[in-house]
N, C-alpha and C positions, 0 to 999 in steps of 0.2 A: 485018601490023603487029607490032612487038616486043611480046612479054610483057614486063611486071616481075615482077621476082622480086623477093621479100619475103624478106632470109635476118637470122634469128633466130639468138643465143648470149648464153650467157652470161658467156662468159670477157672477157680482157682485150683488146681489137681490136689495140690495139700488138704483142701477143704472139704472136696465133691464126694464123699461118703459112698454116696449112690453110683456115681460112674467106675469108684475103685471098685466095687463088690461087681458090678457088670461083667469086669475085665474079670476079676480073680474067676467068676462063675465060669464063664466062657471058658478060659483056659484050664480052666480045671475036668471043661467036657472035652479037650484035646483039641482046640482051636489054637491059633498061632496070633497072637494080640497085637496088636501097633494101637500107645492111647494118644493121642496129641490133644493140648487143653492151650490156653495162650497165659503168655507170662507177662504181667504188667510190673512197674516198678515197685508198689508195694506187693507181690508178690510173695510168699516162705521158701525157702529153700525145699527142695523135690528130695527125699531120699530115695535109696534104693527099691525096687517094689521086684517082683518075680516076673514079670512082664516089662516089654520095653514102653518107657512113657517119654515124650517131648513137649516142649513147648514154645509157640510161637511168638516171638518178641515184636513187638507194635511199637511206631513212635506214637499214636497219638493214645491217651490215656481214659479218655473219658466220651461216651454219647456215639453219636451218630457217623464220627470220626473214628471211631477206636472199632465199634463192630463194623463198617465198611472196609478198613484196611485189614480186619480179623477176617474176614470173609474171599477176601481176593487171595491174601498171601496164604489162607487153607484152599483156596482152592487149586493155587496153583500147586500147593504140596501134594492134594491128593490127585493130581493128575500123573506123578512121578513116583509115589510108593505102590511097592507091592501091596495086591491088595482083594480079595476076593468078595466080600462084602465091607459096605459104608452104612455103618452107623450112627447116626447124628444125635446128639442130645440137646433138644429143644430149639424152637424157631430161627433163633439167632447165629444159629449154623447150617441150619437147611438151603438157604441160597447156593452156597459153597459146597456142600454134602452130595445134595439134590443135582446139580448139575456137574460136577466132576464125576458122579455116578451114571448120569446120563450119556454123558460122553464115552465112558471106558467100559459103558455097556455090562455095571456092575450091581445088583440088588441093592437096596438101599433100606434100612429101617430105622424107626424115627420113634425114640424115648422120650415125649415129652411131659417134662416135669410140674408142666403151669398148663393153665385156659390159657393162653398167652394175651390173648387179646384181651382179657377181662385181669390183665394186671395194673395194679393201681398205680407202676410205676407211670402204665400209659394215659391216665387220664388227666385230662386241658395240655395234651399235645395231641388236635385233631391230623395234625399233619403225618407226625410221625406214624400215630395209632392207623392211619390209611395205610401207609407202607407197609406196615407189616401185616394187615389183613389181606391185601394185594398177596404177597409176597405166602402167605398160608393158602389163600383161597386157589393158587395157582398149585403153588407142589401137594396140597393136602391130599386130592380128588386123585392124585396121580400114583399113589403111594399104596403099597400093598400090603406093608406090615406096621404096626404101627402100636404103641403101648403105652400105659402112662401110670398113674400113683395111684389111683382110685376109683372105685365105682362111678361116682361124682362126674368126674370130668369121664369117662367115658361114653355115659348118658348126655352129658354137654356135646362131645364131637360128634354123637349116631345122629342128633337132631339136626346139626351144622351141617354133617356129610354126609350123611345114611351109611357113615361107616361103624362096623364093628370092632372096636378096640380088646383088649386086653389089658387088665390091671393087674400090674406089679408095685406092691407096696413098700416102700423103701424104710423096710425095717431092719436091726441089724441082724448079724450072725446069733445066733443059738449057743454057738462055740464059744464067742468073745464076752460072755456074762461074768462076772464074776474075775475076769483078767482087769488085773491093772498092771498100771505105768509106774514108774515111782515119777512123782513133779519135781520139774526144774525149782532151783531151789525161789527164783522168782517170782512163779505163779506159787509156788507155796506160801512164802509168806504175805502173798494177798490175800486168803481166804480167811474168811472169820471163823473165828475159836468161842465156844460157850455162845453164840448166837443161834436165833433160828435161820437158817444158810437158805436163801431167796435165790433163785438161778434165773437169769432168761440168755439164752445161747442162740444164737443162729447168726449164717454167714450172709446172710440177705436180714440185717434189721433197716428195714425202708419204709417208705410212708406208710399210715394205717397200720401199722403192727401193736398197736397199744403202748409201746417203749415212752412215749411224752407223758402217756399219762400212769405208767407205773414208776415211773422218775416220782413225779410228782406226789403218788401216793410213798412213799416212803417218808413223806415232811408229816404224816399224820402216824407212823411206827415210831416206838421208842427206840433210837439207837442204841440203845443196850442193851436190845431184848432181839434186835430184826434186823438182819443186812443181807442188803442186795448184791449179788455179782454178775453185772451184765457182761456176754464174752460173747467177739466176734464182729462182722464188718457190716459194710452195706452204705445204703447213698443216705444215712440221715445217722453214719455213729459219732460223725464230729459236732453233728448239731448236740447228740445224747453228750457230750463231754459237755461242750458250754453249759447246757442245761442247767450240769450235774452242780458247776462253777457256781453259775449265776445265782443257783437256789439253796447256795452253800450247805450240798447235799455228803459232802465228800466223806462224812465219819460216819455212815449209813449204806455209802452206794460203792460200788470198784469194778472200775471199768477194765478190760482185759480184751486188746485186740487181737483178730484169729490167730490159731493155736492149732498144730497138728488136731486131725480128730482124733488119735492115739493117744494123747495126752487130757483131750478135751472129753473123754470117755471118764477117765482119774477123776475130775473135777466134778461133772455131774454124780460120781458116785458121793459125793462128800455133802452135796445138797439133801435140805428136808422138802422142798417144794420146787418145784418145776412149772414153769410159767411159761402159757402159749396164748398171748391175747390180741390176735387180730380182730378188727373191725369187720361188722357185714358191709361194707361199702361200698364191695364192689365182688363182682361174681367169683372171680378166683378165690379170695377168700371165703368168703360165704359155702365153697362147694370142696374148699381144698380140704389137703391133709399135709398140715406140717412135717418134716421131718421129725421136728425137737421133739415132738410128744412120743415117738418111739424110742428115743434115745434117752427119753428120762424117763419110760415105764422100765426098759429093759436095764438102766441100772438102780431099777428097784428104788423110785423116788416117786412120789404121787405127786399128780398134778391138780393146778387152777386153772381152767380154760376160757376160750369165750366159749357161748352156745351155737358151737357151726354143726351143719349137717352130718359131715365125715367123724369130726371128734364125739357130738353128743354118742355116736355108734359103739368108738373106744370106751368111754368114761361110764356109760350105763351099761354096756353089757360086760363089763368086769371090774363095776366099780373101785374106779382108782382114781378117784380126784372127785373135784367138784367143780363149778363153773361160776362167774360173774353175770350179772343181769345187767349191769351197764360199766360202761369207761370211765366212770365219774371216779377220780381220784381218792376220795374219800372211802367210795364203797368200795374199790379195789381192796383200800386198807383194810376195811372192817372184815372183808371176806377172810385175807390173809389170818388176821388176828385169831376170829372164828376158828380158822382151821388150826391153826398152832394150840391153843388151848382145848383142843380134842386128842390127845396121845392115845385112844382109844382105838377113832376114827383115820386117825393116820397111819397105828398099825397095823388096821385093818384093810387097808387102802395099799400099803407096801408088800403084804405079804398077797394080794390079790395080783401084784405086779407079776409074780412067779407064774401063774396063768399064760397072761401074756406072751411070756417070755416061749412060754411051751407051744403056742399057738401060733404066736405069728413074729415070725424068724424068717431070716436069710435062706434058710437051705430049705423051708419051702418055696418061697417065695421066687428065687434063683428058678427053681422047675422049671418056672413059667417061661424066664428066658429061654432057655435050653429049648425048649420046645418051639419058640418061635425061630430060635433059629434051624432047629434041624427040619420046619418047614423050608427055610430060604435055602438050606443046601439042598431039600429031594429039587428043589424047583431049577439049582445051576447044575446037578451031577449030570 
């Protein structure tokens, strides 16, 4: 008989790339899916998907208010649905996860997407950053499945816990290459025509991402020759608007708040470069693996990066990009320029993406899930 799986997040469902592919995999090995994610007021509208998805509506919108009542009101949901395994994706659902699974005496495994603790949202908030090390250091120890993005952070939790993880890389489908959307006719007419088409996408742009100071490097591109299209949310996109205002960047830069990933697929195929520039400043960084940089290999776009652990891995073993040696606005620029005046090195760089694409996909990568759960069913059959 099929298991359901119970998969918990907190993010935005329209957005979460990563937890749609979980569900579709799962269900496609003959599992029975429930996804619940929470709904804030700027939230997109949910379409239809093949699996049933919800989401949980909060009054409070923002911090230590909004995941606390995210946390009670899932927990008390998952004490009422059917439900054979609980799923959680990442820290900020595991209170909720962890202990409604406790109760109903149901396997529990745990997707985490960050080092949590070494996220740069959490630093000069020693209070907070307490809480939720409490809050890991309690369920982590107790947990027996457990998986996350990258080798990186896996090495990170075996030293923290003496636990063995498994990494599952959140790259897309193999299938979906090559598939486009047609664009709404609004995001269409914001992309630049006859320019070189500059991308930086992601639904988390927050502190240390580099976004202030590639705002800034576009005041040293010719706008007639370079434009940027920043797309998507996060706790620092309204500062990236003022910015964009203040440094009367506006015939250069276009800003584009989140967008189906279905749609936001379209748009990366239309970019020459692909921009993923976090800071080493803090360990998550320093040890992550972005989503974006798979999303813009597999639609066949080279990348600029910073020099992280995880990415130098991507970038030199199938050269498809190059990297920045510091933040400084200026050099940012001159790297861009650099690259755009090589059509040589950038076709060489594009058609190296097709690699990629053939190596590290969804439907191996899926395996892994599949596997970790048909361990958690020999363990309830």
């Amino acid at each position: 008989m099929a298991k359901r799986v119970v998969i918990s997040v907190i993010s935005d469902l329209v957005t979460d790339q990563r937890v749609h592919k979980v569900s579709l995999t799962l269900q496609e090995a003959g599992h029975d899916v429930l996804l619940i994610g929470a709904k804030r007021r700027s939230s997109l509208s949910l379409s239809a998907r093949s699996y049933p998805a919800t989401r949980i509506r909060t009054l409070f919108q923002k911090k230590v208010f909004f995941y606390g009542e995210f946390n009670l009101r899932l927990f008390f949901r998952l004490l009422r649905v059917k439900g054979d395994i609980f799923l959680g994706n990442d820290l900020d659902v595991m209170p909720a996860v962890w202990l409604a699974g406790r109760i109903r005496r149901k396997p529990v495994v745990y997707d985490t997407h960050e080092y949590y603790l070494g996220m740069p949202e959490l630093d000069g908030r020693p209070l907070v950053k307490k809480i939720w090390q409490r809050i890991e250091q309690f369920i982590f120890p107790r947990l027996r499945y457990i998986y996350t993005i990258c080798d990186s952070f896996c090495e990170l939790y075996r030293k923290d816990y003496g636990k063995t993880l498994r990494a599952v890389r959140n790259v897309p489908y193999r299938r979906s290459a090559g598939i486009d959307q047609p664009l709404p006719p609004d995001i269409e007419k914001k992309l630049p025509r006859n320019k070189f088409f500059l991308l930086f996408q992601g639904a988390g742009i927050n502190p240390q991402r580099g976004v202030e100071e590639l705002v800034m490097a576009m005041s040293h591109l010719d706008p007639a020759s370079f434009h940027l299209v920043i797309i998507g949310g996060g706790d620092i996109f309204d500062r990236i608007i003022d910015l964009v205002k203040e440094k009367g960047l506006s015939d250069r830069i276009t800003l584009i708040p989140k967008i189906p990933f279905e749609v936001l697929r379209s748009v990366t195929r239309r970019a020459d470069l692909g921009l993923s520039l976090d800071k080493p400043t803090n360990i998550n960084h320093i040890y992550g693996l972005p989503n974006k940089i798979f999303d813009y290999l597999h639609s066949g776009v080279p990348v600029l990066v910073s020099r992280l652990a995880e990415l130098e891995k991507i970038v030199d073993q199938y050269e498809v990009g190059d990297y920045i040696d510091n933040h400084d606005p200026a050099h940012i620029a001159a790297r861009i320029e650099a690259i755009s005046h090589d059509p040589v090195k950038l076709k060489k760089w594009k058609n190296n993406t097709l690699r990629v694409i053939e190596e590290l996909n969804w439907e191996k990568e899926g395996r892994i899930v599949v596997e970790i759960f048909e361990q958690v069913e020999q363990e309830i059959s």
